[in-house]
C-alpha positions, 0 to 999 in steps of 0.5 A: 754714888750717884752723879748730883746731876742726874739725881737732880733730875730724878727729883724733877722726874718724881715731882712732874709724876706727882703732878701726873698722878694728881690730875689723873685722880681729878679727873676720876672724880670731876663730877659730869665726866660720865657720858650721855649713851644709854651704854655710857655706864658700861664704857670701859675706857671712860668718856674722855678715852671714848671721845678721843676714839670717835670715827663718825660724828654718830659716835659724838653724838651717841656720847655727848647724848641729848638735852638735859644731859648734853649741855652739863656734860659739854661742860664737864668735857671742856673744862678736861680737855682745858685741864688736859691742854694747860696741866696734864700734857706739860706734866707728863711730857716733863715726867718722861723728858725728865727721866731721860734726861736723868738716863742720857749717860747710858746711851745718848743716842738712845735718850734723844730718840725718846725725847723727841718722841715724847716732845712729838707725843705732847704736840700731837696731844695738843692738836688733838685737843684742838680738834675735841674742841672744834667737834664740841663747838659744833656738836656733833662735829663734822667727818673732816674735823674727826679725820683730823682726830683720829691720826692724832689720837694714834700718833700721840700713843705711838709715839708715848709707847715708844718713848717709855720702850726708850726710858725701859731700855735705859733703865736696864743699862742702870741694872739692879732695880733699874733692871727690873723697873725698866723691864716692866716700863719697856713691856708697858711702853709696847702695851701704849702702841696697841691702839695703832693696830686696832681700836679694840686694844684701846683697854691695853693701851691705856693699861699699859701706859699707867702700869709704864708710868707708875713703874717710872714713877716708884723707880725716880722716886727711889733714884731721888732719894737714895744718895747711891749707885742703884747696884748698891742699893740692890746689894744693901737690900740683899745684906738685909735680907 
């Protein structure tokens, strides 16, 4: 049987991913999101990623564009980068912390060094955001305001990557599904890293930390609601089959 308490977390893990989840639909769907670059239909990343990885205030200007679409889209960014601050950076970071607070009796050390990196991850989150709102106060920004941005965007990712490679590895300690999921989290979590290396794997980045967290979020789900050791659970499915 699974300890009460560690399923207790796992239940906490699934519910923070819900929420993760959510504002992640929401914020495909906000109306205004979409740039103001003549190019911004073919940003692969997205407006709100494409922001995040500005290095001149040209590239601010080139997105946020000019009048009529300046001002809507201004609006439209403040209002996620809000949502981002107040929701989506405290769930995410309860989503992970959750996780390895659920795995810490399969390597202590290891949990901790995961926590910290995703608490590290959520604070270098809010400074960015503190720095997207200086740039929009006085747009374009200046080249000082996006020094300050850039190391922040790195160090949150990096530090993102390296708590989901914590969660993977814990995972596979639990064998059975654990074993399988946390391959897939570990290999999403390396993925989350690229963005330190080159601007270019902005598309792996951002891949690879939803396919981190959406394996996370399946394998909790499952550990909230299946009252049994995760190697029981593989044996039960195998006598199905």
């Amino acid at each position: 049987m699974m300890p009460a308490i560690e399923r207790g977390w796992w239940w906490r893990c699934a519910g923070a991913g819900l929420i993760v989840i959510a504002v992640a639909v929401y914020f495909d769907m906000y109306p205004g999101l979409e740039g103001c670059a003549s190019e911004a239909d073919d940003i692969a990343l997205g407006s709100i990623m494409a922001f995040e990885l500005v290095r001149t205030p040209a590239d601010v200007a080139a997105l946020f564009g000019a009048p009529p679409c300046t001002e809507p889209f201004t609006a439209a960014m403040r209002h996620a980068t809000w949502v981002d601050a107040l929701i989506f950076i405290p769930a995410y970071a309860a989503f992970l912390i959750c996780a390895l607070l659920a795995l810490r009796g399969y390597g202590g050390s290891l949990a901790s060094i995961g926590i910290a990196a995703v608490a590290a991850a959520a604070l270098f989150d809010q400074l960015e955001g503190f720095w997207l709102f200086m740039i929009m106060g006085d747009l374009p920004g200046t080249q000082g305001q996006i020094n300050w941005l850039i190391p922040a965007v790195r160090a949150k990712f990096a530090l993102l990557g390296i708590g989901a490679i914590c969660i993977g590895v814990l995972l596979t300690r639990h064998r059975g599904i654990g074993y399988l999921f946390g391959a897939i989290v570990a290999l999403g979590g390396v993925g989350t890293t690229a963005l330190i290396f080159d601007d270019a794997y902005g598309a792996i980045t951002i891949q690879g930390s939803a396919i981190a967290w959406l394996a996370l979020f399946v394998v909790a789900f499952l550990y909230a609601i299946v009252r049994m050791n995760p190697r029981a659970l593989v044996a039960d499915i195998r006598s199905v089959d």
